[in-house]
ROMARMI-783353 format. One record per residue (C-alpha): residue number from 1; x, y, z. Coordinates in Angstrom, 3 decimals, padded with zeros to 6 digits, m for minus. Each point is the difference from the previous one (the first is absolute). Example, Ala and Ser with C-alpha at 12.3 -4.5 7.8 and 13.67 -1.06 7.14 Angstrom:
<recs>
<rec i="1" east="012.300" north="m004.500" up="007.800"/>
<rec i="2" east="001.370" north="003.440" up="m000.660"/>
</recs>
This chain:
<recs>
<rec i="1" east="000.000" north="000.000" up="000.000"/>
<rec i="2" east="000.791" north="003.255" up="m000.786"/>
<rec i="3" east="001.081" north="002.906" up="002.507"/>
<rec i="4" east="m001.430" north="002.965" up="m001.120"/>
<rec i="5" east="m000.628" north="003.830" up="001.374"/>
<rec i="6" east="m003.682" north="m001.127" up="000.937"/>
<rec i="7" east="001.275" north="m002.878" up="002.034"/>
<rec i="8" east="m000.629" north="000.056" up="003.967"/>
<rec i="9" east="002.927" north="000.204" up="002.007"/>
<rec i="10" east="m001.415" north="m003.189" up="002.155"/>
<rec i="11" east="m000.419" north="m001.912" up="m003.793"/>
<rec i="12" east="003.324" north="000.619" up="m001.178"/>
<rec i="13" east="001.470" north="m001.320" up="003.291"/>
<rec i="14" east="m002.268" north="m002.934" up="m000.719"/>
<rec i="15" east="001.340" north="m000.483" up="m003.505"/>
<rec i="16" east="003.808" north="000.467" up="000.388"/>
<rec i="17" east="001.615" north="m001.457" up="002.795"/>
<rec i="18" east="002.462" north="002.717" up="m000.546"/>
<rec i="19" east="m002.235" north="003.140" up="000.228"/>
<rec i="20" east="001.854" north="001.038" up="003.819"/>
<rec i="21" east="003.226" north="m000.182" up="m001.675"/>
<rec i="22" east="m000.926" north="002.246" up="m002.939"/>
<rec i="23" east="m002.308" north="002.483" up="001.822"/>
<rec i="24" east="002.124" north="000.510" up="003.372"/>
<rec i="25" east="002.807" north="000.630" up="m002.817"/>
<rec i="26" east="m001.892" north="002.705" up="m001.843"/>
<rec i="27" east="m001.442" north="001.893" up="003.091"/>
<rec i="28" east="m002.789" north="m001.920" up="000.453"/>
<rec i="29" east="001.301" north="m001.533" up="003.914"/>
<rec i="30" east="m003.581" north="000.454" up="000.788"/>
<rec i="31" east="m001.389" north="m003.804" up="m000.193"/>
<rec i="32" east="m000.989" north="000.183" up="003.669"/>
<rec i="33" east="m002.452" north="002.641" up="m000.120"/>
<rec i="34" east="m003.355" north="m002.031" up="m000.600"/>
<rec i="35" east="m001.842" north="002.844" up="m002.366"/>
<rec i="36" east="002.971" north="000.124" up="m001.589"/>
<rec i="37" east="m000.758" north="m003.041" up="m001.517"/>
<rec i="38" east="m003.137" north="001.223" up="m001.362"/>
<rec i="39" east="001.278" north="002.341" up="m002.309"/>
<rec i="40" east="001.304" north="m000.789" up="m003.995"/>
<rec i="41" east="003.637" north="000.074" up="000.166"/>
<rec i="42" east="m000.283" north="003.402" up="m002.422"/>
<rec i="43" east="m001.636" north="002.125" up="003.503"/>
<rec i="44" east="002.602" north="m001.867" up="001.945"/>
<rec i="45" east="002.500" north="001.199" up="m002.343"/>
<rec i="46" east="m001.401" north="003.658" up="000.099"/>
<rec i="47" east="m000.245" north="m000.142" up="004.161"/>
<rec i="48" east="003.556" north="m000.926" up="000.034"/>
<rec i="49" east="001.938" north="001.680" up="m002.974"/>
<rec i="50" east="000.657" north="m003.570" up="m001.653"/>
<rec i="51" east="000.456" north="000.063" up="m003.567"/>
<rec i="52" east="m002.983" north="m002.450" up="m001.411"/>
<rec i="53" east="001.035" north="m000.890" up="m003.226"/>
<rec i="54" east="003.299" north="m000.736" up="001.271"/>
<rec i="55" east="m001.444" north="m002.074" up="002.488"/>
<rec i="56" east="m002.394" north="m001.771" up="m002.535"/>
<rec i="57" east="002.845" north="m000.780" up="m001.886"/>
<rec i="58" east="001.785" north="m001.990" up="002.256"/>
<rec i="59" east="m002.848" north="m001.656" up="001.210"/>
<rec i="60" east="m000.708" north="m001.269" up="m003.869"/>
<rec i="61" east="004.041" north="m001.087" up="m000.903"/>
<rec i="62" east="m000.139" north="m003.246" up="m000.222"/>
<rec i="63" east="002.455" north="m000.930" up="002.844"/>
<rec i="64" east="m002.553" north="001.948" up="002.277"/>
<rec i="65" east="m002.882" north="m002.417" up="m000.356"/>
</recs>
């Protein structure tokens, strides 16, 4: 499955069992807060000052799945 912009922070730590590793490494050390998790990773991004498509990216190389 595809990570996109629209995806829930709590999905995409669902999908990827390396979603801590990429968000705590692009600002995003937020995984704690529980309505955190219930926004798309693009207003996480925009809370934080993360840089989505970069983020989106990563989360779609192949050696991040």
């Amino acid at each position: 499955m595809k990570i996109t912009r629209d995806t829930l922070v709590c999905e995409a730590l669902k999908i990827n069992k390396k979603s801590v590793r990429i968000l705590e490494e692009n600002k995003m050390g937020f995984l704690l807060c529980p309505t955190s998790q219930l926004d798309t990773l693009e207003e996480a991004a925009k809370k934080h000052g993360a840089n989505i498509d970069e983020i989106l990216d990563i989360f779609n190389q192949k050696s991040y799945r």
